[in-house]
C-alpha positions as CSV (number, residue, x, y, z in Angstrom):
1,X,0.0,0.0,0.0
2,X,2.6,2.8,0.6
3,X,4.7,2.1,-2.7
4,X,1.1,2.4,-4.4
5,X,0.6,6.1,-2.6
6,X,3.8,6.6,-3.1
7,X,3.7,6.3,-6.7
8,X,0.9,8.3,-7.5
9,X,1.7,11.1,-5.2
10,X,4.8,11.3,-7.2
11,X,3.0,10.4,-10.7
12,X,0.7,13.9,-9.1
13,X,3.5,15.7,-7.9
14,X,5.8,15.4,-11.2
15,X,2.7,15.6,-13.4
16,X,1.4,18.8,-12.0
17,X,4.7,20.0,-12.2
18,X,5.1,19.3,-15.9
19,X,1.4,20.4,-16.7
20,X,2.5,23.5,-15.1
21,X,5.6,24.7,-17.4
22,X,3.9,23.1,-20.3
23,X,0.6,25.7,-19.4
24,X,3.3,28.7,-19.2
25,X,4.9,27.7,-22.4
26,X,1.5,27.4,-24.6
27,X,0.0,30.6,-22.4
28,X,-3.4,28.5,-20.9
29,X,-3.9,30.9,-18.7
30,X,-7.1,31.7,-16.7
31,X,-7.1,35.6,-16.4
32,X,-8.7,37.9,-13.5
33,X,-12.1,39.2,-14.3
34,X,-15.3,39.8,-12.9
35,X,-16.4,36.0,-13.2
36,X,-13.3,35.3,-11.4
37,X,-12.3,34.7,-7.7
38,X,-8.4,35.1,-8.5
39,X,-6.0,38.2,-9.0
40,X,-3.7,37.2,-10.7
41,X,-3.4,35.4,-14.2
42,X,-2.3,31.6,-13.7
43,X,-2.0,28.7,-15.5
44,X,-4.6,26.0,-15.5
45,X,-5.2,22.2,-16.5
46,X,-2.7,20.7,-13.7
47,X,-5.8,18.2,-12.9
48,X,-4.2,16.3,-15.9
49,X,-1.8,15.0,-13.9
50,X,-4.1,13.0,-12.1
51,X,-6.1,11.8,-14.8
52,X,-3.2,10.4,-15.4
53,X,-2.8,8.7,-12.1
54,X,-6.1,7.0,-12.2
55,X,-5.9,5.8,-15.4
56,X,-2.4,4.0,-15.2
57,X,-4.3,2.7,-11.9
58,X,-7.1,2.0,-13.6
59,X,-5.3,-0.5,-16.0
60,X,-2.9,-2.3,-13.4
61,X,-6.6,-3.5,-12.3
62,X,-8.1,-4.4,-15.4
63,X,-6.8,-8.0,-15.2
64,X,-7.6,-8.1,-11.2
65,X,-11.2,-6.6,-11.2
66,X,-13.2,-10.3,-11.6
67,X,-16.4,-9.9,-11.1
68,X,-16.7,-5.8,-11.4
69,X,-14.4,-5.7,-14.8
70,X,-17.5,-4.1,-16.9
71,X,-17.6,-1.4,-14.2
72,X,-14.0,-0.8,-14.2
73,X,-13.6,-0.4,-18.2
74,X,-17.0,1.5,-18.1
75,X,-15.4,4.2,-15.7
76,X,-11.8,4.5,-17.3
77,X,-13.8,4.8,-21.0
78,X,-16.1,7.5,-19.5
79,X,-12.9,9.4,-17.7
80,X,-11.1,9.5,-20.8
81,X,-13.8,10.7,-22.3
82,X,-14.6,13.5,-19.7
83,X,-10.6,14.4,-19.4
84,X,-10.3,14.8,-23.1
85,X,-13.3,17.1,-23.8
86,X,-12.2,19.1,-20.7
87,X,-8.5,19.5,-22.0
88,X,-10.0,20.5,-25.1
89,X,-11.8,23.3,-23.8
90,X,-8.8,24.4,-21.5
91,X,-7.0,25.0,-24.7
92,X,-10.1,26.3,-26.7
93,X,-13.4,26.8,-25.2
94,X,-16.2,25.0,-26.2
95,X,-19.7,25.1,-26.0
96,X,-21.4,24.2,-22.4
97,X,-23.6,22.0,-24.4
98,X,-21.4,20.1,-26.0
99,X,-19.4,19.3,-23.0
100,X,-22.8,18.5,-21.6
101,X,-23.5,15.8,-24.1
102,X,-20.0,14.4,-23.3
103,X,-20.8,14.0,-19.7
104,X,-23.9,12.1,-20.5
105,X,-22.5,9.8,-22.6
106,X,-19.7,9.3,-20.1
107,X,-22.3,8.8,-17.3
108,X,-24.5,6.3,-20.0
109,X,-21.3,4.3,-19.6
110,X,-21.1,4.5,-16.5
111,X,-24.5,3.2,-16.0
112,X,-24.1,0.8,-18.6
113,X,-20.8,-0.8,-16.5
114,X,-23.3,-0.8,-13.3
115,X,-26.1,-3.2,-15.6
116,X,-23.8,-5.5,-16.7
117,X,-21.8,-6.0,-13.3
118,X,-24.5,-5.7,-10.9
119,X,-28.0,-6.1,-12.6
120,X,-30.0,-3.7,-10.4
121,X,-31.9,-1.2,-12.0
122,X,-32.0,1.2,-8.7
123,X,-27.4,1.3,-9.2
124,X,-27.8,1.5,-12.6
125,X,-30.0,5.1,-12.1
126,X,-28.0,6.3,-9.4
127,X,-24.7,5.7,-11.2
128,X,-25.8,7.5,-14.6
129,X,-27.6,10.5,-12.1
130,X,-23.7,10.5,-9.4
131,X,-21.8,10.4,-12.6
132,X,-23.6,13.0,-14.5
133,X,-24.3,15.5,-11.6
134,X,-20.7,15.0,-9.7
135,X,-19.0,15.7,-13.1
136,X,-20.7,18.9,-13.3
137,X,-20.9,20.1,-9.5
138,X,-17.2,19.7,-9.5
139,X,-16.8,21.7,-12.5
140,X,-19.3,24.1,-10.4
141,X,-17.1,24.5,-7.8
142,X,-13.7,24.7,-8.8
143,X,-13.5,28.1,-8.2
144,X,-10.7,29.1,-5.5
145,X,-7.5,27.8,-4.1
146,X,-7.5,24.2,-3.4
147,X,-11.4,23.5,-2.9
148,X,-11.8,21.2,-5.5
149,X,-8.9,19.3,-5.0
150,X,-9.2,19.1,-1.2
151,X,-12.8,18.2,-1.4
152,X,-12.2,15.3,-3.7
153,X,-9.1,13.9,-1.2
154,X,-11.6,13.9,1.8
155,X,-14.0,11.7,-0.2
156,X,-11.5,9.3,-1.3
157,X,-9.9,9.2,2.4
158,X,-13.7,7.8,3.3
159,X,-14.2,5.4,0.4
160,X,-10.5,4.3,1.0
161,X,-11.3,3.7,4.7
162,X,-14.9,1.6,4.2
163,X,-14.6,-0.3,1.4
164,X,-12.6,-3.3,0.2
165,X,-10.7,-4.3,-3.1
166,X,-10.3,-2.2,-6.7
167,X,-12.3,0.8,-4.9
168,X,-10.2,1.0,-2.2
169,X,-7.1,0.8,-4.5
170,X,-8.3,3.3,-6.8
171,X,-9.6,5.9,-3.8
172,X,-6.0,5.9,-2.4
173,X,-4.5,6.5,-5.7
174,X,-6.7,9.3,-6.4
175,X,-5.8,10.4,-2.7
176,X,-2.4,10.2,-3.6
177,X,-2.5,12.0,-6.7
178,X,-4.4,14.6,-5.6
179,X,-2.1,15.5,-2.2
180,X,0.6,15.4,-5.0
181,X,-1.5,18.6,-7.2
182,X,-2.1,20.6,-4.1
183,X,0.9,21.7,-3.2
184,X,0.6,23.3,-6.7
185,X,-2.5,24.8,-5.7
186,X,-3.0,25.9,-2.3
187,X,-2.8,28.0,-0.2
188,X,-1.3,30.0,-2.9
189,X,-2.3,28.7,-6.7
190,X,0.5,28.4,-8.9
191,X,-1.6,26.1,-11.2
192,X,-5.4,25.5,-11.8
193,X,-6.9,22.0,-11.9
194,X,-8.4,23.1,-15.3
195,X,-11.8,21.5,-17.1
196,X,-9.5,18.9,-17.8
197,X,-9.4,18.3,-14.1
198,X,-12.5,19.5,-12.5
199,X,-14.8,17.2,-14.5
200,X,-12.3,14.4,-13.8
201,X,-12.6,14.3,-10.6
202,X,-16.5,14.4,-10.3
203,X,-16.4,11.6,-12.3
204,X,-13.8,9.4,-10.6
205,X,-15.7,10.1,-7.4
206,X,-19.0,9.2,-8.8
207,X,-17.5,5.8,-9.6
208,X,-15.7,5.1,-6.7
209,X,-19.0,5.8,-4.7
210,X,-21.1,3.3,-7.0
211,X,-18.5,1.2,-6.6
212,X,-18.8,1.3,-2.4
213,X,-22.7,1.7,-2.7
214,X,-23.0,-1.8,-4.3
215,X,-20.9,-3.3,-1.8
216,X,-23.7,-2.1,0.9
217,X,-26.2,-1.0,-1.1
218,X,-28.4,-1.2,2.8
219,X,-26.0,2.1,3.5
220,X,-26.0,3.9,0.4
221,X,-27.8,6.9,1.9
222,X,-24.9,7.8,3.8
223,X,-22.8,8.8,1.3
224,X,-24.5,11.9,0.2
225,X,-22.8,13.2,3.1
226,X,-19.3,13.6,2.1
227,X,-20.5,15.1,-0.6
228,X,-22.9,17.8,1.1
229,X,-20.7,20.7,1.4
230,X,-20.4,20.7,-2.3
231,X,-24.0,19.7,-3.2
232,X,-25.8,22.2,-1.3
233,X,-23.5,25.0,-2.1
234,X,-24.3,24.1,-5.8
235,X,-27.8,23.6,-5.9
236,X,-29.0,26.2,-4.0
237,X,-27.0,28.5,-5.9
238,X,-28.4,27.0,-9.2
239,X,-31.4,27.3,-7.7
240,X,-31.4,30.8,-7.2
241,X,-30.0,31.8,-10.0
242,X,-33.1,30.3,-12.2
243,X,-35.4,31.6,-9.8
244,X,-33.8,35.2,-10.9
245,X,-34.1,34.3,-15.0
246,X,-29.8,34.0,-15.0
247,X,-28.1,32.1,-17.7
248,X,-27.2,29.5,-15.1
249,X,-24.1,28.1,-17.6
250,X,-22.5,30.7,-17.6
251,X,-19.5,31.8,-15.4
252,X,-20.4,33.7,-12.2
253,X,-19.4,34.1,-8.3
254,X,-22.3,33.9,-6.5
255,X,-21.6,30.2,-4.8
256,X,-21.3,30.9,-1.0
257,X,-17.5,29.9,-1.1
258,X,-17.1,32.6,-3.5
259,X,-18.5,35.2,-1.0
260,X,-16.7,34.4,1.7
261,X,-14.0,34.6,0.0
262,X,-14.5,38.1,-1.3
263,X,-15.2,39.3,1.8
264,X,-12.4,37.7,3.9
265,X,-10.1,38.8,1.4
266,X,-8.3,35.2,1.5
267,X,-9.2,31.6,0.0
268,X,-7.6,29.8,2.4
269,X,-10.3,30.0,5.4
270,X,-12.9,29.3,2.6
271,X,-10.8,25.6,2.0
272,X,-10.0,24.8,5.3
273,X,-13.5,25.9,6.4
274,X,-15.4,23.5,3.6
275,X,-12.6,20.4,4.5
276,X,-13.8,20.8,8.4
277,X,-17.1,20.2,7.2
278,X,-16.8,17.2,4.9
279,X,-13.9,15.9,7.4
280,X,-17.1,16.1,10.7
281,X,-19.3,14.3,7.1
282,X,-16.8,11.6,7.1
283,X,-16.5,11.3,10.5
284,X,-20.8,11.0,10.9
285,X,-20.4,8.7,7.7
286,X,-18.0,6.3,9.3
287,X,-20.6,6.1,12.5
288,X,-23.5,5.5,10.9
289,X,-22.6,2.6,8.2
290,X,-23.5,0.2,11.3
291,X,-26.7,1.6,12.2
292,X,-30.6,1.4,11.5
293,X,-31.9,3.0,7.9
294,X,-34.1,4.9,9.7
295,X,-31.4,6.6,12.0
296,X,-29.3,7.0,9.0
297,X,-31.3,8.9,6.9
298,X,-32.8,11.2,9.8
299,X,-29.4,12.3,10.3
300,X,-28.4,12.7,6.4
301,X,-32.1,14.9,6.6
302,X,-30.6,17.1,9.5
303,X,-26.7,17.5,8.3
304,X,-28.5,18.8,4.6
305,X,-31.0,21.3,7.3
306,X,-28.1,22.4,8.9
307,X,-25.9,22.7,6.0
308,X,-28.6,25.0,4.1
309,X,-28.4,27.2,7.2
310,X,-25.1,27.6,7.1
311,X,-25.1,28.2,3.1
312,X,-28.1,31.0,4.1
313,X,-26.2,32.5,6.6
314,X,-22.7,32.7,4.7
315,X,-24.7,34.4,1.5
316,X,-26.4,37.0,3.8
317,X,-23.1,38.1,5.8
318,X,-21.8,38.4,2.0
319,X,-25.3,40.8,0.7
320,X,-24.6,42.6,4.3
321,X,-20.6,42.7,3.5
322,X,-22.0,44.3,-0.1
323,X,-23.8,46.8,1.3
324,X,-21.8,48.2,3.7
325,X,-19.0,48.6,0.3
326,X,-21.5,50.5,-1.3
327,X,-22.3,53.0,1.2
């Protein structure tokens, strides 16, 4: 297990590295602007490095997987696909749409894997809906200093520690690769994980989690927790935005991590604020795999309730922040 960490940390590390003097010498750079939460121009598309990782991990398993091969080669086809259309547009934009229609064919074969290994029409729906809507929320969300990244090693650190097998393997290499990118990335960003890593790693992470939902499918619920910090700060910001008539694909800063950010002046509280959170997730997660459905999802029910307070509360001290700028 530590050569394995090992070597994606360093396939992360190096990668990022390399990603990084290749985005200065072709000038991918993500510049300041209004739809932006950084100062500074800097480079992006350092989330290829750990594309990278998974897939080499990916294929070391292809001829260990048994039983779940069909789910494996459906996830590594759908990453590539997702990676490829996202390092596309880092070097061109493309339209939302189209990058849209990749992600649902990615997530069809995602689904598709789930049929053939497991056979249960409830996985199959889940994996095609995780796949689709993680690929997008992270996307969503990548928008300051190590968030993404962080969020995504959390996860992995909880499917590492309660499942078994090719999901655990692949959770600590995306764990690996991923502590390798952030020092690239926070608490000062000398790199951007880029479309080409955003969308990545919503993928990877709906797979691993369809992966450890079929294992127990009895304590699937659960997992939504991990993934509430990013969930709720996504849809209730999507909501609001179609409440108001927006254009809600296009580029904007009105997540709550993006406020607090603006008005604290610094991303790092804003990432280590939103890791406490999912870390306490993972921590509830970890207690409740061995308990009663019913006590599991009343609790999932009142971590979202308090998690919506705390996203209301963060967006009005940003509109009160405003205000007091204007005057």
């Amino acid at each position: 297990m530590t050569r394995w960490l090992l070597l994606h940390f360093a396939i992360g590390l190096a990668g990022t590295w390399l990603a990084r003097r290749y985005a200065l010498h072709r000038n991918l750079l993500d510049q300041p602007g209004e739809r932006r939460s950084h100062a500074v121009p800097t480079p992006r598309g350092g989330g290829i490095a750990i594309v990278v990782a998974i897939l080499l991990a990916g294929t070391w398993w292809l001829s260990r997987a048994g039983a779940e091969l069909s789910m494996l080669v459906a996830f590594l086809a759908g990453l590539l696909l997702v990676a490829v259309v996202g390092l596309i547009d880092d070097h061109r934009p493309l339209s939302p749409w189209l990058r849209l229609a990749v992600h649902f064919v990615a997530a069809g074969l995602l689904a598709l894997g789930a049929w053939v290994a497991y056979g249960q029409v409830l996985l199959v729906f889940a994996a095609f809906v995780l796949a689709l809507v993680l690929t997008n929320v992270w996307n969503f969300m990548d928008g300051i200093d190590g968030l993404a990244a962080s969020q995504a090693a959390l996860v992995a650190v909880a499917v590492a520690w309660a499942t078994a097998g090719l999901w655990q393997w692949l959770a600590l290499a995306l764990l690996a690769a991923t502590m390798g990118f952030l020092p690239f990335n926070f608490p000062k960003a000398r790199i951007f994980l880029g479309d080409v890593g955003s969308g990545a790693l919503g993928f990877t992470l709906a797979s691993l989690l369809m992966g450890t939902i079929a294992q127990v499918p009895r304590a699937g619920g659960v997992w939504m927790l991990p993934l509430s910090a990013f969930l709720l700060d996504a849809s209730l910001t999507l909501l609001g935005r179609l409440r108001r008539g927006e254009a809600w694909w296009r580029p904007h800063t009105l997540h709550a991590y993006q406020g607090w950010a603006r008005v604290g002046g610094s991303h790092v509280p804003v990432t280590l604020g939103y890791a406490a959170w999912t870390a306490l997730a993972v921590l509830l997660l970890l207690v409740l795999r061995g308990t009663g459905p019913l006590l599991m999802t009343l609790s999932c029910v009142a971590w979202y309730m308090t998690g919506a307070g705390v996203w209301w509360m963060l967006q009005r001290k940003v509109i009160a922040a405003g205000m007091e700028n204007m005057e």
